[in-house]
Backbone as XML, in Angstrom:
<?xml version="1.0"?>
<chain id="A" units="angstrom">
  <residue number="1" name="UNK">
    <atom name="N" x="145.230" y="81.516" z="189.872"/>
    <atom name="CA" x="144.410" y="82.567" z="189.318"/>
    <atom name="C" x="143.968" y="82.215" z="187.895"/>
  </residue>
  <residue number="2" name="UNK">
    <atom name="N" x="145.042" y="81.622" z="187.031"/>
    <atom name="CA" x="144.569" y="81.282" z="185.672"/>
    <atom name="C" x="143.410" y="80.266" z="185.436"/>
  </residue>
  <residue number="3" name="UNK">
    <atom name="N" x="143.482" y="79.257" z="186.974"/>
    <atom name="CA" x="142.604" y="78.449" z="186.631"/>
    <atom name="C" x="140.862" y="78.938" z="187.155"/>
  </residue>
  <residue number="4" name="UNK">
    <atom name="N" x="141.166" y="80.017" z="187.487"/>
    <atom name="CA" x="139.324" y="80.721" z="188.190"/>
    <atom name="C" x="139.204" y="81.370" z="186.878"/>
  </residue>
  <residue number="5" name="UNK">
    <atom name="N" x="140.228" y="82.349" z="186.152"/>
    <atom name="CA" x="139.440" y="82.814" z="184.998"/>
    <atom name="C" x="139.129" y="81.402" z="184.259"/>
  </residue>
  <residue number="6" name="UNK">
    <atom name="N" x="139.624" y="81.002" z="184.310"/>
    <atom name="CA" x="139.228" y="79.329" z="182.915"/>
    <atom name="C" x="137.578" y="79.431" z="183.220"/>
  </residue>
  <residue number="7" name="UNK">
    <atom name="N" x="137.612" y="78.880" z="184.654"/>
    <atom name="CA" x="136.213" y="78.690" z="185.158"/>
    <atom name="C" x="135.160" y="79.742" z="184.973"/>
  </residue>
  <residue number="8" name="UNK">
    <atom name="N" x="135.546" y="81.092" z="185.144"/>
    <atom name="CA" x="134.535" y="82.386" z="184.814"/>
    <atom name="C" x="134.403" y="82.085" z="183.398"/>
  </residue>
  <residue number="9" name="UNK">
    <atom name="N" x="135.521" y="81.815" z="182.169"/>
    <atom name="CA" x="135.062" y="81.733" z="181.030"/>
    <atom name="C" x="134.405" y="80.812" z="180.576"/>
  </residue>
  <residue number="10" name="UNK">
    <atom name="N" x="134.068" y="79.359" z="181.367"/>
    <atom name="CA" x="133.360" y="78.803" z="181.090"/>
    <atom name="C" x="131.937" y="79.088" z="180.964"/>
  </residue>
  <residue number="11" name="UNK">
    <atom name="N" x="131.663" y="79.858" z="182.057"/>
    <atom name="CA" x="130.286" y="80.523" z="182.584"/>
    <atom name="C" x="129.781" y="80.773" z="181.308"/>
  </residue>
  <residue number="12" name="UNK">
    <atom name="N" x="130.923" y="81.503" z="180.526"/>
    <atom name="CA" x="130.587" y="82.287" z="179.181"/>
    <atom name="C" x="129.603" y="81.333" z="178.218"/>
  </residue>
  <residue number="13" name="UNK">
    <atom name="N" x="130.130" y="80.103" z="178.534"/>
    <atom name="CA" x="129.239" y="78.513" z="177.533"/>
    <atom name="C" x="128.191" y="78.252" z="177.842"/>
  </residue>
  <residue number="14" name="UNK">
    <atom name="N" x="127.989" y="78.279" z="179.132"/>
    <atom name="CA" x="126.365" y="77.990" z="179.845"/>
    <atom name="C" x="125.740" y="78.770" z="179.095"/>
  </residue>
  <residue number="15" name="UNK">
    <atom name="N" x="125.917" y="80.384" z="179.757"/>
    <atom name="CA" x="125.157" y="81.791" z="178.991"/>
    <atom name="C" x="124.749" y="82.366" z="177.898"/>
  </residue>
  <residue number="16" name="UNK">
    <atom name="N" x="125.969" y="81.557" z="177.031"/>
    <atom name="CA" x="125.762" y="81.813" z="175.124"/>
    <atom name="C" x="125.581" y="80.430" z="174.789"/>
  </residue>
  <residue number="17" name="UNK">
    <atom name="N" x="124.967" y="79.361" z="174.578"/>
    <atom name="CA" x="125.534" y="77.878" z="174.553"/>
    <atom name="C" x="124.867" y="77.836" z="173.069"/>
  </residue>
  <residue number="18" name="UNK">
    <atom name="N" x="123.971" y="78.845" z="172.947"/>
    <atom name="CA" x="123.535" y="78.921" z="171.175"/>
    <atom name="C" x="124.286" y="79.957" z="170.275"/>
  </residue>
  <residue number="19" name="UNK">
    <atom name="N" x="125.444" y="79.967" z="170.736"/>
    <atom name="CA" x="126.324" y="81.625" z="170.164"/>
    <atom name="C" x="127.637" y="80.882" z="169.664"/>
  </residue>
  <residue number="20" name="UNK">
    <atom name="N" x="127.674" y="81.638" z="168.757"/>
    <atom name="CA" x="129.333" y="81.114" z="168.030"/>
    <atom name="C" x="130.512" y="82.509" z="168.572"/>
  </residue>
  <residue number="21" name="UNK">
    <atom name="N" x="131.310" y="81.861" z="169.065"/>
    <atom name="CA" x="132.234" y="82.597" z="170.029"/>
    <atom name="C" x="132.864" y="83.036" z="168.652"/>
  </residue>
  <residue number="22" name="UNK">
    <atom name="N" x="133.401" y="84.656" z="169.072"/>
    <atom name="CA" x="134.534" y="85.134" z="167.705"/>
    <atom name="C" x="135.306" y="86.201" z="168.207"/>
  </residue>
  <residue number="23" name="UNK">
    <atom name="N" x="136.237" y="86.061" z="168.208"/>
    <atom name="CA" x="137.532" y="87.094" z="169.116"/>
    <atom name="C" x="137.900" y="87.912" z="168.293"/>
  </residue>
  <residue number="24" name="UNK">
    <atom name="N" x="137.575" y="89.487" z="168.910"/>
    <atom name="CA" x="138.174" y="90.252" z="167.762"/>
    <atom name="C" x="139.708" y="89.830" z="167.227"/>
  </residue>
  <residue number="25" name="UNK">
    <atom name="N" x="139.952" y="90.224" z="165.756"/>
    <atom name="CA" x="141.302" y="89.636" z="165.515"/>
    <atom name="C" x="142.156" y="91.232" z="165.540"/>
  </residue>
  <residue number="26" name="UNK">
    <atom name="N" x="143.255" y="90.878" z="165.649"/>
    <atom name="CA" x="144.639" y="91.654" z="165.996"/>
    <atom name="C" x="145.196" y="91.539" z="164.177"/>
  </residue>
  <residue number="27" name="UNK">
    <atom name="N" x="145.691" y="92.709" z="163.773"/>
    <atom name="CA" x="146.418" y="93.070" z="162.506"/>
    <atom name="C" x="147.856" y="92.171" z="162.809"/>
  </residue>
  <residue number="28" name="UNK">
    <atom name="N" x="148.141" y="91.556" z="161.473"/>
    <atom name="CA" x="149.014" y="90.834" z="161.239"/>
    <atom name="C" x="150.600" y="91.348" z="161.669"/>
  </residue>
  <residue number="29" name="UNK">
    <atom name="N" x="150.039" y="92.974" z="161.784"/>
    <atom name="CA" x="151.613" y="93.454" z="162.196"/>
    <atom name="C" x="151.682" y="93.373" z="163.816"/>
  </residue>
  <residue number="30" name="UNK">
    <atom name="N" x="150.243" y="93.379" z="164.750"/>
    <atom name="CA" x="150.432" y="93.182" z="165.471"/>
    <atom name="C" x="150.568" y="91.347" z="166.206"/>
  </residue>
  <residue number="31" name="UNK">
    <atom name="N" x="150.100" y="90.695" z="165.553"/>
    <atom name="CA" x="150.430" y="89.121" z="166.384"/>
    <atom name="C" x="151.953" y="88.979" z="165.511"/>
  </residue>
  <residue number="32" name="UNK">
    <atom name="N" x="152.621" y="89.704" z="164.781"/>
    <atom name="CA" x="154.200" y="89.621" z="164.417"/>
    <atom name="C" x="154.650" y="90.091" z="165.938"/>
  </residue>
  <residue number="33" name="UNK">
    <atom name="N" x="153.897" y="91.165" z="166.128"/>
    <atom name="CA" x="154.575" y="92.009" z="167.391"/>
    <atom name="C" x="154.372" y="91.367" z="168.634"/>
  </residue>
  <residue number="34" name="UNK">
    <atom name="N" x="153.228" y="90.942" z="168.868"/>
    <atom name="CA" x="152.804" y="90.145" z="170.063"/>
    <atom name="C" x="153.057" y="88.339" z="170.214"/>
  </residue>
  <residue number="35" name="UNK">
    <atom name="N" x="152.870" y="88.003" z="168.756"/>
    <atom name="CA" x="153.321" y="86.630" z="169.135"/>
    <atom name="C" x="151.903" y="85.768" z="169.486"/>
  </residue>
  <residue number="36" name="UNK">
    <atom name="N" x="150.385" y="86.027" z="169.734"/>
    <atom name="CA" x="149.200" y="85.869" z="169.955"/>
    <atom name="C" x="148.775" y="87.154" z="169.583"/>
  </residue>
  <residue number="37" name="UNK">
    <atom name="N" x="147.431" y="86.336" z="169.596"/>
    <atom name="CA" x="146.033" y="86.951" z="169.963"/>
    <atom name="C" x="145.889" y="86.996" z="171.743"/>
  </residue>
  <residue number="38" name="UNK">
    <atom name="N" x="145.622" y="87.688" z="172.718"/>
    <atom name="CA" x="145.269" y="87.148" z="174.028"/>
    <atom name="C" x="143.921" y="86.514" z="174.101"/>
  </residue>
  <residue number="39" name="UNK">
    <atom name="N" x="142.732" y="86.840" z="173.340"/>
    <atom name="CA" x="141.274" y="86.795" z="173.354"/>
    <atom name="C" x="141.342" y="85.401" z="172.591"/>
  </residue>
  <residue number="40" name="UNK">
    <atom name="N" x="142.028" y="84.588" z="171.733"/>
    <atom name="CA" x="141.715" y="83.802" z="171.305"/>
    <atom name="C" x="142.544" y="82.480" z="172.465"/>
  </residue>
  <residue number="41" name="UNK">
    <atom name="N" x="143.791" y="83.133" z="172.509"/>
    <atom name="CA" x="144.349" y="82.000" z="173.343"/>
    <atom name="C" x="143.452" y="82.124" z="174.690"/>
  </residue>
  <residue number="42" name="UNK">
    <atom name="N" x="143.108" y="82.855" z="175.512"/>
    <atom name="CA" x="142.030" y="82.452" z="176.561"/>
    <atom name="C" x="141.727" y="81.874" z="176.295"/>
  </residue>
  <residue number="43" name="UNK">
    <atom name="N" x="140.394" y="82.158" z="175.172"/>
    <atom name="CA" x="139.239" y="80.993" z="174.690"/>
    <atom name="C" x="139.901" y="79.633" z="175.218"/>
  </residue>
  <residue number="44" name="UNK">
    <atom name="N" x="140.841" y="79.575" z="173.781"/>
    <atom name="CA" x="141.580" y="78.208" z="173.726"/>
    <atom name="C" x="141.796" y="77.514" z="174.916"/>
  </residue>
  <residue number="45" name="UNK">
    <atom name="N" x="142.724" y="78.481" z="175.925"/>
    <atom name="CA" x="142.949" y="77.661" z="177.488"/>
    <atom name="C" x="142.076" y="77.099" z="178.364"/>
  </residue>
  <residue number="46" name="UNK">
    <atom name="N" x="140.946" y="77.665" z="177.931"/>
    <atom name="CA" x="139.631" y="77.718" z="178.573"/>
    <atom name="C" x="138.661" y="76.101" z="177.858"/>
  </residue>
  <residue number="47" name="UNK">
    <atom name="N" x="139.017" y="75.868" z="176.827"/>
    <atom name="CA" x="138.618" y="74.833" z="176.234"/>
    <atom name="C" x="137.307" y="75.331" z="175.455"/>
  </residue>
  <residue number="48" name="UNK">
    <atom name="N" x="137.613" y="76.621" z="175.118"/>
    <atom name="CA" x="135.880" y="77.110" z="174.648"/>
    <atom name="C" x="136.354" y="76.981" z="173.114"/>
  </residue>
  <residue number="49" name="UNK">
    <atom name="N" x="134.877" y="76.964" z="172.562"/>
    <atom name="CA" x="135.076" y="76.950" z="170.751"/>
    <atom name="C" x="134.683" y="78.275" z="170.468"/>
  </residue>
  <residue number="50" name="UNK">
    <atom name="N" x="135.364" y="78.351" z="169.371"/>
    <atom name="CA" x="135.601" y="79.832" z="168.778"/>
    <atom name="C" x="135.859" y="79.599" z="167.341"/>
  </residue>
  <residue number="51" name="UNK">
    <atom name="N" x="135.326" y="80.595" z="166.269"/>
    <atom name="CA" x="135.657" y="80.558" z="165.100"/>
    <atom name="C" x="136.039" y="82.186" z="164.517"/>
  </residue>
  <residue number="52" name="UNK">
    <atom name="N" x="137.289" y="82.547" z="164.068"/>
    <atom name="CA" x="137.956" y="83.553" z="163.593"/>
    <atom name="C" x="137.104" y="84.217" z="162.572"/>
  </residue>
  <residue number="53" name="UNK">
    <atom name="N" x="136.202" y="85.108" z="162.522"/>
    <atom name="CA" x="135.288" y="85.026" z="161.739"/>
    <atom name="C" x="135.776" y="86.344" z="160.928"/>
  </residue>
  <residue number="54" name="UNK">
    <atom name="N" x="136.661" y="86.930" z="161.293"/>
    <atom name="CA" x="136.844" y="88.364" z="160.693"/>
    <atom name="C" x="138.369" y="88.937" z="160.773"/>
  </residue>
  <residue number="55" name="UNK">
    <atom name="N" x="138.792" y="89.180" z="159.490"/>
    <atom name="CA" x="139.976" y="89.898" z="159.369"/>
    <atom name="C" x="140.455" y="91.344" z="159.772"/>
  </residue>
  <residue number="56" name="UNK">
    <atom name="N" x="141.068" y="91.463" z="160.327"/>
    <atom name="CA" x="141.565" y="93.210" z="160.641"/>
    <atom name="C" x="142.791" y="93.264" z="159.423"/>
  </residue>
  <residue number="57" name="UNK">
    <atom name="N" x="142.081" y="94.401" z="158.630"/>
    <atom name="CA" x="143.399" y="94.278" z="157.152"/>
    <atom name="C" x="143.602" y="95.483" z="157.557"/>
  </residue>
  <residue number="58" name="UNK">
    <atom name="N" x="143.421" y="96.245" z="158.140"/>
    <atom name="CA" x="143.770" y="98.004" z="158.501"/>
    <atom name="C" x="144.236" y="97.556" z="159.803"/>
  </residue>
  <residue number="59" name="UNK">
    <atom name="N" x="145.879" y="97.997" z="160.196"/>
    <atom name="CA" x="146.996" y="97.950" z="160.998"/>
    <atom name="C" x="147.006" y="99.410" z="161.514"/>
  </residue>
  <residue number="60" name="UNK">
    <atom name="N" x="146.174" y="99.859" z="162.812"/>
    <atom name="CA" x="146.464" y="101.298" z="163.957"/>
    <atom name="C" x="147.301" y="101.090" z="164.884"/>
  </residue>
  <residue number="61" name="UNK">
    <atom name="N" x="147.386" y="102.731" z="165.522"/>
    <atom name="CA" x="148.306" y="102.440" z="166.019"/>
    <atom name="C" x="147.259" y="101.837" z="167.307"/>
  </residue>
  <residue number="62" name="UNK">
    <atom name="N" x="148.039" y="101.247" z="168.692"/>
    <atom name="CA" x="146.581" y="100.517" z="169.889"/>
    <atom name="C" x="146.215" y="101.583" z="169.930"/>
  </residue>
  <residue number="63" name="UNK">
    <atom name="N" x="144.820" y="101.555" z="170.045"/>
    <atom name="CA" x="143.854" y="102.130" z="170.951"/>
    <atom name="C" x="144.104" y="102.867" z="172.281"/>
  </residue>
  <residue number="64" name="UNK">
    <atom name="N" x="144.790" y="102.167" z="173.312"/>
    <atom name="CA" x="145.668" y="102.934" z="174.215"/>
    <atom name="C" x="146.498" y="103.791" z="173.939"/>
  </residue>
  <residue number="65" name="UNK">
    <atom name="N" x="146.947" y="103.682" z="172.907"/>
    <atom name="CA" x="147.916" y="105.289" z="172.565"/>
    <atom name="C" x="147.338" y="106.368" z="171.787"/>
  </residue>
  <residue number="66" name="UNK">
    <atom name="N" x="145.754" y="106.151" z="171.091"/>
    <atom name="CA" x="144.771" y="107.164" z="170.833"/>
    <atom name="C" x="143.866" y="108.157" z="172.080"/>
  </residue>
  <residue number="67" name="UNK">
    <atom name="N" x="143.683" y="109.298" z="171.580"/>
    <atom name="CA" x="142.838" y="109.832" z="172.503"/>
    <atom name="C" x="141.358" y="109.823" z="172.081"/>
  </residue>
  <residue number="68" name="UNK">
    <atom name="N" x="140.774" y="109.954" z="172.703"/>
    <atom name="CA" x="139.114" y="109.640" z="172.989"/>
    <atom name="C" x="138.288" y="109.710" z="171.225"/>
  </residue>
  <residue number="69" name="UNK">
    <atom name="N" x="138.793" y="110.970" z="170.879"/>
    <atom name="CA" x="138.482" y="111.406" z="169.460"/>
    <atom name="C" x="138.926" y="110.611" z="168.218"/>
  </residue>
  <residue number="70" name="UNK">
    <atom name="N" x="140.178" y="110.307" z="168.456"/>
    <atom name="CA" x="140.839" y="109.223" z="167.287"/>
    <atom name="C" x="140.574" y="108.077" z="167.352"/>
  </residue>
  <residue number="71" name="UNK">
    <atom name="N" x="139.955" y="107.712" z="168.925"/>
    <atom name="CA" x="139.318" y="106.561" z="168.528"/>
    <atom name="C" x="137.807" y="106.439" z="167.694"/>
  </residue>
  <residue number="72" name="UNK">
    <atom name="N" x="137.638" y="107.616" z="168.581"/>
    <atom name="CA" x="135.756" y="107.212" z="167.484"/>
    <atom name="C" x="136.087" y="107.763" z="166.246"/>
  </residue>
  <residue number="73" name="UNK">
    <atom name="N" x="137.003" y="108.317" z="165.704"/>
    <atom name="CA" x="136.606" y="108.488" z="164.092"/>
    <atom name="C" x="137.726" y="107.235" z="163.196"/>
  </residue>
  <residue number="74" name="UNK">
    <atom name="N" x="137.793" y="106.222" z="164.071"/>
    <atom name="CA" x="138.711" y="105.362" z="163.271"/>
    <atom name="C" x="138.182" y="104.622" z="162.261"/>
  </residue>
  <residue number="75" name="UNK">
    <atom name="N" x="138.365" y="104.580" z="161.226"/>
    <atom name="CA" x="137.382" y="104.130" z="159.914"/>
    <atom name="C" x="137.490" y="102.345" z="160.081"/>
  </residue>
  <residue number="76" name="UNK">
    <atom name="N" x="136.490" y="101.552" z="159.366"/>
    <atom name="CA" x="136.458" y="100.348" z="159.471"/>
    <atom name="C" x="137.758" y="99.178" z="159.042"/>
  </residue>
  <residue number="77" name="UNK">
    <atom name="N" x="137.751" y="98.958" z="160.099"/>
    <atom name="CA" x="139.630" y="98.255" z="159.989"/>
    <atom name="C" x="139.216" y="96.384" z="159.425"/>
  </residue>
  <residue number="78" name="UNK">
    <atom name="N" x="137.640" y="96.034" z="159.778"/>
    <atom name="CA" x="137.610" y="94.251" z="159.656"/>
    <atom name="C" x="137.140" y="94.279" z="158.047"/>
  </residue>
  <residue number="79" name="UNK">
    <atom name="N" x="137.694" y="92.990" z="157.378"/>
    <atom name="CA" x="136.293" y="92.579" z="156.663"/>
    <atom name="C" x="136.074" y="90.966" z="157.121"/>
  </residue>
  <residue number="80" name="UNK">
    <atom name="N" x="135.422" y="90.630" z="156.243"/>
    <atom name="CA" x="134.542" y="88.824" z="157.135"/>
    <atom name="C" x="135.316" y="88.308" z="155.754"/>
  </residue>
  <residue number="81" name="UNK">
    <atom name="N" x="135.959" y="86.965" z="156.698"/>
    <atom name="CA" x="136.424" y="85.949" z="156.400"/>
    <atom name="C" x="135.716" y="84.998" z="154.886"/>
  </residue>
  <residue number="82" name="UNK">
    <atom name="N" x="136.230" y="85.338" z="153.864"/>
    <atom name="CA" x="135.224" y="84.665" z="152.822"/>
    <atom name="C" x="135.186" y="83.133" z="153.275"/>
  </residue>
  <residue number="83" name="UNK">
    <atom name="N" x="136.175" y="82.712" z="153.576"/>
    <atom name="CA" x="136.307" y="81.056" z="153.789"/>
    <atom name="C" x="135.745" y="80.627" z="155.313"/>
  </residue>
  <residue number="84" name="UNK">
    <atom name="N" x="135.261" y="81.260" z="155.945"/>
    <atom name="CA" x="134.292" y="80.368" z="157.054"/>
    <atom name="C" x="133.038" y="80.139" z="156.883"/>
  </residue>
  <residue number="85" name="UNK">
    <atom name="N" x="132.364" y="79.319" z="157.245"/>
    <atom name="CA" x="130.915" y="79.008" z="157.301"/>
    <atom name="C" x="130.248" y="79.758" z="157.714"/>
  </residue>
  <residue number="86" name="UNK">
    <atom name="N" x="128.884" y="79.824" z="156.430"/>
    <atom name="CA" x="128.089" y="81.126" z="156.527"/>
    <atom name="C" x="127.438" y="81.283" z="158.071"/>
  </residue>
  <residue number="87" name="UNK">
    <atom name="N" x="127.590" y="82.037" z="158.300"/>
    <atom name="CA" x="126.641" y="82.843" z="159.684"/>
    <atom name="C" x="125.441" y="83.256" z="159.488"/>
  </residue>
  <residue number="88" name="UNK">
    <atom name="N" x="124.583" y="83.086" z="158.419"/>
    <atom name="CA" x="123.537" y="83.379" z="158.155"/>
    <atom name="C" x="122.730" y="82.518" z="159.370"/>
  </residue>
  <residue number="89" name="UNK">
    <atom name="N" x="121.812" y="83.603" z="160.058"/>
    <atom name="CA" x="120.872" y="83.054" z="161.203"/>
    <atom name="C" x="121.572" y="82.202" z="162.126"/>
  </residue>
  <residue number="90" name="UNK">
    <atom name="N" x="122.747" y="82.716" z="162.267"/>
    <atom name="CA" x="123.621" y="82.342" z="163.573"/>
    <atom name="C" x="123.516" y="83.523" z="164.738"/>
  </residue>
  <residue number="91" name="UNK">
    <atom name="N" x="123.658" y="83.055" z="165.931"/>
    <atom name="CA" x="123.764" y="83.674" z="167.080"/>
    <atom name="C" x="125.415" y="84.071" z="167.250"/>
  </residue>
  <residue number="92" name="UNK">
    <atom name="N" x="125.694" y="84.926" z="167.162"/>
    <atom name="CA" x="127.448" y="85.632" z="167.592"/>
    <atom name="C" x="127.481" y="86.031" z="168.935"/>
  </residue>
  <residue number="93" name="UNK">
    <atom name="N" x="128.777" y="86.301" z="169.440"/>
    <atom name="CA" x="129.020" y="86.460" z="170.041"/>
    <atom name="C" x="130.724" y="87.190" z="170.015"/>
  </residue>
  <residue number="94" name="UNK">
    <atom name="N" x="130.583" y="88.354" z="169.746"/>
    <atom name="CA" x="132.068" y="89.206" z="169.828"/>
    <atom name="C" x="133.004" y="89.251" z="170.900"/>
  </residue>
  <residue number="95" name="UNK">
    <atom name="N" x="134.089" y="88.732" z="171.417"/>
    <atom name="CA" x="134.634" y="88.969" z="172.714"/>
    <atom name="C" x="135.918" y="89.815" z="172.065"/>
  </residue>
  <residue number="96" name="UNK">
    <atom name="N" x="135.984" y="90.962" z="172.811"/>
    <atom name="CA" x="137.205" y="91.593" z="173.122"/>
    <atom name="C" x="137.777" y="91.676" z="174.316"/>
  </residue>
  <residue number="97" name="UNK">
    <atom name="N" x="139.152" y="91.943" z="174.763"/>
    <atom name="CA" x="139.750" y="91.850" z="176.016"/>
    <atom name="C" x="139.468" y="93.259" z="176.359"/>
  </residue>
  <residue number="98" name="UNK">
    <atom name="N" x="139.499" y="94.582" z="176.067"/>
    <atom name="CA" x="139.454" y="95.583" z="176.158"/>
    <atom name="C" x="138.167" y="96.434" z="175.892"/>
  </residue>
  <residue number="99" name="UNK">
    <atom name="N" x="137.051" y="97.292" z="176.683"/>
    <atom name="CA" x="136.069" y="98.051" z="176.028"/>
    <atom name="C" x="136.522" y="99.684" z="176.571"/>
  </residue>
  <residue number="100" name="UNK">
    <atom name="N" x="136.774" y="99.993" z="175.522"/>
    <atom name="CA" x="136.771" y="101.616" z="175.828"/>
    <atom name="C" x="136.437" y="102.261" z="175.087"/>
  </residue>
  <residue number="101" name="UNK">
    <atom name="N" x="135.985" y="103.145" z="174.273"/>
    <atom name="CA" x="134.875" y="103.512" z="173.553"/>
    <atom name="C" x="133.725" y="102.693" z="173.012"/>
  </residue>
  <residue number="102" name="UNK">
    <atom name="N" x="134.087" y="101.643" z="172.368"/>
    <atom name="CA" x="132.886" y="100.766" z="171.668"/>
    <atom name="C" x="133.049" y="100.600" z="170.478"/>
  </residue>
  <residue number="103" name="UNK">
    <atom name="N" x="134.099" y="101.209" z="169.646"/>
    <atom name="CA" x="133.847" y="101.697" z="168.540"/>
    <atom name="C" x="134.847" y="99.979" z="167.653"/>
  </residue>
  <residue number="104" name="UNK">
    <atom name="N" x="135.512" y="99.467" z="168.295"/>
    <atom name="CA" x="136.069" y="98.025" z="167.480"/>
    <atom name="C" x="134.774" y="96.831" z="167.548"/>
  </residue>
  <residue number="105" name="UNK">
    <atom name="N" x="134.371" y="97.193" z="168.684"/>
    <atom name="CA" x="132.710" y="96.435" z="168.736"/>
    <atom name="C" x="131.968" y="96.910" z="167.798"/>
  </residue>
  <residue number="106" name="UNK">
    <atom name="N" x="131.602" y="98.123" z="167.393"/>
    <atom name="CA" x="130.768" y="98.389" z="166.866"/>
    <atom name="C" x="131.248" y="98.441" z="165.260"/>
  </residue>
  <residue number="107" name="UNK">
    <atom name="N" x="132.792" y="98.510" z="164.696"/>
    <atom name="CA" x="133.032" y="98.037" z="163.551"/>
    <atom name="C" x="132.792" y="96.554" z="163.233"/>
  </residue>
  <residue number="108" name="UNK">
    <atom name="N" x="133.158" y="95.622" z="164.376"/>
    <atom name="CA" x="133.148" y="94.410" z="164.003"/>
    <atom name="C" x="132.113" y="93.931" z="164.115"/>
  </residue>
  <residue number="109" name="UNK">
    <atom name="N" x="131.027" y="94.014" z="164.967"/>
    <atom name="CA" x="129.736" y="93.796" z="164.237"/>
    <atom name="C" x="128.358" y="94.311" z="163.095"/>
  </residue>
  <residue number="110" name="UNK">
    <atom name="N" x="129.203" y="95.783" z="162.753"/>
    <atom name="CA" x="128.669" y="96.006" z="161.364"/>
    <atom name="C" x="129.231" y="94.874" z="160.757"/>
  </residue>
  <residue number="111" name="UNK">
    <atom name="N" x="130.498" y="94.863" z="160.629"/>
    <atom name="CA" x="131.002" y="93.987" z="159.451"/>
    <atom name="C" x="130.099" y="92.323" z="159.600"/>
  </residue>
  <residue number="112" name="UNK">
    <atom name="N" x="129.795" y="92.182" z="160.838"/>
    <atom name="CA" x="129.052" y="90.582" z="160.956"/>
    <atom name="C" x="127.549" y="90.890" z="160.274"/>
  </residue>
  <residue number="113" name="UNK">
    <atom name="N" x="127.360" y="92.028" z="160.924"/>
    <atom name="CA" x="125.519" y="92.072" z="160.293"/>
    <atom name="C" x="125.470" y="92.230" z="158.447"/>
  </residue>
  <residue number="114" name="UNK">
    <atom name="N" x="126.380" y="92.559" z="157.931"/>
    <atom name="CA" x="126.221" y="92.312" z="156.741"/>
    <atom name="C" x="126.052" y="90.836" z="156.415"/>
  </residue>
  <residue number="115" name="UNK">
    <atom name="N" x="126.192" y="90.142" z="156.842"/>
    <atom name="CA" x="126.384" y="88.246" z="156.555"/>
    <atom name="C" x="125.098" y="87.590" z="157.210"/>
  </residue>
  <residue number="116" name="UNK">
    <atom name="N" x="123.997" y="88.604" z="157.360"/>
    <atom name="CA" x="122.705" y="87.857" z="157.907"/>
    <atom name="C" x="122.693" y="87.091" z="159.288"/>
  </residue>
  <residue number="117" name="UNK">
    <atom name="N" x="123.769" y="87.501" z="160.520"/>
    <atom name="CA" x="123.243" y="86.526" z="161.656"/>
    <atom name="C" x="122.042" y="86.835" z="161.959"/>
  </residue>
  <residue number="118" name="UNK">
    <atom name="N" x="121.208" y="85.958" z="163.262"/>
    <atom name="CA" x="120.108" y="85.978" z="164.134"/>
    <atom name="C" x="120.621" y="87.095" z="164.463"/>
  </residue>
  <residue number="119" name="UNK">
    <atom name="N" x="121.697" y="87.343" z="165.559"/>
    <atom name="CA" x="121.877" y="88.043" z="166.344"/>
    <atom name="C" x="123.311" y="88.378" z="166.468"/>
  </residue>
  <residue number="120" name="UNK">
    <atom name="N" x="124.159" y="89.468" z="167.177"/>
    <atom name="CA" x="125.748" y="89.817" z="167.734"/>
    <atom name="C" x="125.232" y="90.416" z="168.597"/>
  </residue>
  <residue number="121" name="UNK">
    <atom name="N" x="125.729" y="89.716" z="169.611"/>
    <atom name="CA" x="126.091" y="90.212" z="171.118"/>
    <atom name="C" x="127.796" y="90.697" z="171.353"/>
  </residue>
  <residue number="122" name="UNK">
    <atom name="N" x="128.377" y="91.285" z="171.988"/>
    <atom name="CA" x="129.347" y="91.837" z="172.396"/>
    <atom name="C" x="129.279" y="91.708" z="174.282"/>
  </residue>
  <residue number="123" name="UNK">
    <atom name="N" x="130.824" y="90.905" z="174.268"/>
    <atom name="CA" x="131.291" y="90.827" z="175.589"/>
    <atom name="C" x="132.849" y="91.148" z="175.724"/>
  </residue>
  <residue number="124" name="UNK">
    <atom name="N" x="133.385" y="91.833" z="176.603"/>
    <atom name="CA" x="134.672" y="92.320" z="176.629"/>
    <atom name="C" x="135.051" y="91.630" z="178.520"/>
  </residue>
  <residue number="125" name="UNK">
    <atom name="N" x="136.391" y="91.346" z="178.277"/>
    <atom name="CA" x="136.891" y="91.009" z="179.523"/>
    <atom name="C" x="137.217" y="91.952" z="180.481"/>
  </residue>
  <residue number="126" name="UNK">
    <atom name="N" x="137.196" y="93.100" z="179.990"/>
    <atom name="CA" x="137.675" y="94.471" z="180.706"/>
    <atom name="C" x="137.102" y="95.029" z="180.584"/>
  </residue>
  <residue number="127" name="UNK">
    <atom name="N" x="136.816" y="96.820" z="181.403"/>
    <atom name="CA" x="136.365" y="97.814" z="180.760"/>
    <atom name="C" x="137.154" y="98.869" z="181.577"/>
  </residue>
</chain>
């Protein structure tokens, strides 16, 4: 089974092949807790390139243990990575493992559109 998702995520390279892959990131208290990222180690297993483009410095509690309301009023948890290469008129590409409201998509690519890409697209492995 691990090796058909590899292959579906490859698909992901054909489809974006002008997009810089970027996995939402997990709060430092959570990869203490988890031990990974899941969205980045896919990538990784998958052999796809990816660049960490954005910090989560605001630590919630998951998303799964909010109700519908606490998620959409959750205030902006990313900021962008001063030390990666500018994204100015880059093509993005956001992957999260999880979509249920929209609202970590839609923080984390405010936080990208401030930095001038072409474009952010958003893809989630779930919904």
């Amino acid at each position: 089974m691990a090796h058909t998702f590899s292959v579906e995520l490859q698909e992901l390279r054909k489809q974006y092949k002008s997009f810089v892959f970027c996995p939402i990131p997990l709060s430092t208290e959570r990869i203490n807790e988890r031990g990974f990222n899941q969205v980045s180690e896919l990538l990784r297993a998958a052999g796809l390139p990816f660049q960490e483009l954005l910090i989560r410095e605001k630590h919630h509690i998951p998303q799964s243990k909010k109700t519908r309301v606490q998620r959409l009023i959750t205030t902006q948890p990313f900021v962008y990575q001063p030390s990666t290469p500018t994204i100015k008129g880059e093509n993005i590409l956001l992957i999260d493992d999880v979509y249920t409201t929209g609202q970590t998509m839609f923080h984390a690519a405010s936080c990208l559109l401030a930095q001038s890409p072409n474009k952010v697209q958003t893809f989630s492995l779930a919904r």
